[in-house]
C-alpha positions, 0 to 999 in steps of 0.5 A: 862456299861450305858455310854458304851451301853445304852447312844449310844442307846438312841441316836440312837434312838432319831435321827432315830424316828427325821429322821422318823418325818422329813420324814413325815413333808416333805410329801405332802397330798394327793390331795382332790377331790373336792365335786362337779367338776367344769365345764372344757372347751371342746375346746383346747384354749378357752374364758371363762366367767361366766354367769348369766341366764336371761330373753330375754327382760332382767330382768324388775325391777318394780317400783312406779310412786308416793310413797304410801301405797300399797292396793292391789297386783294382782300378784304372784311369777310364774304368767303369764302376759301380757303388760298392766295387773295390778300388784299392786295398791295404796291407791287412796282415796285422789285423786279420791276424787280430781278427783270429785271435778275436775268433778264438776268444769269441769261440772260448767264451760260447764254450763256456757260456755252454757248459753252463747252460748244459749243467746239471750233466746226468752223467755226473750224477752217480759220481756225485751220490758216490760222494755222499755215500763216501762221506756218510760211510766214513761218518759212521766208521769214526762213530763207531771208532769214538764210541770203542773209545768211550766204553773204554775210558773207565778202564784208564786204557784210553787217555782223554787227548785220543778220546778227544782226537776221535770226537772232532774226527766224527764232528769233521766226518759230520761237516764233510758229509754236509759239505757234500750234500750241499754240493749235491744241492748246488749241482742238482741246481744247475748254474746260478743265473747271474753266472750265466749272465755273466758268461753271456756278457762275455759272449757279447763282448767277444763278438763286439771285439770280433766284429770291431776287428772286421770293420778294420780290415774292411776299412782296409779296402776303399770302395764306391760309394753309394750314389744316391738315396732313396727315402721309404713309406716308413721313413728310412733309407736305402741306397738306390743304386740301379743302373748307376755307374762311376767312370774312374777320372784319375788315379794317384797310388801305386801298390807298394806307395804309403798313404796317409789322412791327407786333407785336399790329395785325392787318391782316386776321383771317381765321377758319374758322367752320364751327364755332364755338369758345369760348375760356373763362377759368376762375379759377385758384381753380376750377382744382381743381375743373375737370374735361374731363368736365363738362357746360357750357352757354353763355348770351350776353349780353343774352339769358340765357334761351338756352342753347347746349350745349358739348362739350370740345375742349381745355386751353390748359395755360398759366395767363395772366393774365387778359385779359378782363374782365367788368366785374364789381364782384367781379372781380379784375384781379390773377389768372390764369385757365386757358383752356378751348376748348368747341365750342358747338352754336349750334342755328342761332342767330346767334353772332359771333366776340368775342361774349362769353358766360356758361359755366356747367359740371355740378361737382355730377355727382361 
């Protein structure tokens, strides 16, 4: 009786509950929808690109002429400057210290350079011719001393070492009263002219050393930049900076915090956001089918139902590797992409510099 009835219908059970599992293994789930729909391109045949937001002058990474000790910081995330404004400062006890050492060789140096060109002084003159009368009075006293001496040598009262002795005694009185008149001369002249040019030199030299002492300290204070610039009728330039204003993007020291030349580490990002740009990435495979005439939209992540109208700027004609990933399942880290510049009409709505978005351009028009 168990062979003949339960057997069988055990059997049959276990093959129909193994068709039932195989039947739901082979099964495929349903499909997720994902938590927020990526952006989808409006035109049949496209060119797409992900972009990043930027500035229209490109985001300025500010750095330190000379390492130091940060002493003060004048700006703050969100602030508005202008080209040449202040935005940090480092200690600069040391140089300006340097500077008036500088100051007070510059000032020693003109003193000098002066004297000389005030000489010769009138009120040194009858000092001078005193000298003279000096020497031409004591010139006369020892001729008259050797000539006693002279008359005297017959009568064996005077030896010949004294006689001697008093005759270089009027030769020396007759170099000095020469001596005297030549310095005379010399100081009637006034300064010789290769001694003021030296002191001039000295001069030049001082202000070049008192000048390179200030560019230091100003080294010390980070500003601005200038914005742009404009080219005369003469050939030269000059910064136009009129109605141009930076918004302060980020700010990465503190007072108290040391810097140093680091390459790629921004210490404060300006940028100048009267219109934004968008910097998009196009893979180098699309590179030939890419056009500047193209239609494009940008659609930010997170809210693809908005569409943000571009309008060409500019090719960065350099193909780099690529930098910016999307995180994509498809997307290649191994290949290069040509850079794009667009000028995106924001309509009023708020976009942020680094914001990534969604590049869609009209390839189907042609």
């Amino acid at each position: 009786m168990l062979t003949r009835y339960v057997l069988p219908l055990i059997a049959l059970a276990t093959l129909v509950f193994a068709i039932t599992q195989m039947t739901k293994a082979q099964q495929k789930p349903p499909a997720v929808s994902p938590p927020i729909e990526p952006g989808k391109s409006p035109f049949v045949r496209q060119v797409a690109g992900a972009g990043i937001i930027e500035s229209e002058t490109e985001n300025i990474a500010i750095g330190s002429h000379v390492p130091g000790v940060v002493e003060k910081v004048f700006v703050r995330v969100g602030q508005t400057v202008r080209p040449s404004d202040r935005l940090f400062q480092l200690d600069d006890r040391a140089l300006r210290a340097d500077v008036a050492v500088r100051k007070a060789n510059l000032l020693n140096a003109r003193a000098s350079a002066d004297k000389l060109e005030m000489t010769p002084r009138k009120e040194e003159r009858p000092g001078n011719e005193a000298k003279i009368l000096e020497a031409d009075v004591n010139l006369k006293d020892q001729t008259l001393a050797y000539e006693r001496l002279r008359k005297l040598t017959d009568s064996s009262a005077v030896s010949d070492d004294e006689l001697t002795r008093k005759q270089m005694a009027v030769e020396l009185a007759k170099a000095t009263l020469s001596r005297v008149k030549g310095d005379f001369k010399l100081w009637e002249a006034g300064a010789w002219e290769p001694d003021r040019q030296i002191a001039r030199s000295v001069v030049e030299q001082a202000q070049v050393q008192l000048s390179q002492a200030e560019t230091e300290v100003a080294r010390l204070t980070a500003k601005a930049p200038q914005a742009r610039w404009k080219q005369n009728a003469d050939g030269s330039e000059n910064a136009d900076d009129e109605g141009v204003q930076y918004k302060v993007l980020q700010v990465n020291i503190r007072p108290g915090e040391y810097v140093g030349n680091t390459p790629n580490s921004p210490l404060i990002v300006l940028g100048f956001v009267g219109k934004l740009h968008v910097r998009v990435d196009l893979d180098e495979n699309d590179i030939a089918r890419f056009r500047p005439d193209l239609v494009g939209v940008a659609k930010p992540r997170g809210n693809p139902n908005i569409e943000f109208p571009l309008s060409f700027v500019r090719v960065d004609p350099y193909v780099i590797p690529k930098r910016s990933l999307t995180g994509a399942n498809t997307e290649r880290v191994d290949t290069r992409v040509l850079q794009v510049i667009y000028a995106i009409n924001t309509k009023g709505q708020p976009l942020y510099v680094g914001q990534q978005v969604d590049v869609f351009l009209n390839a189907g028009s042609k």
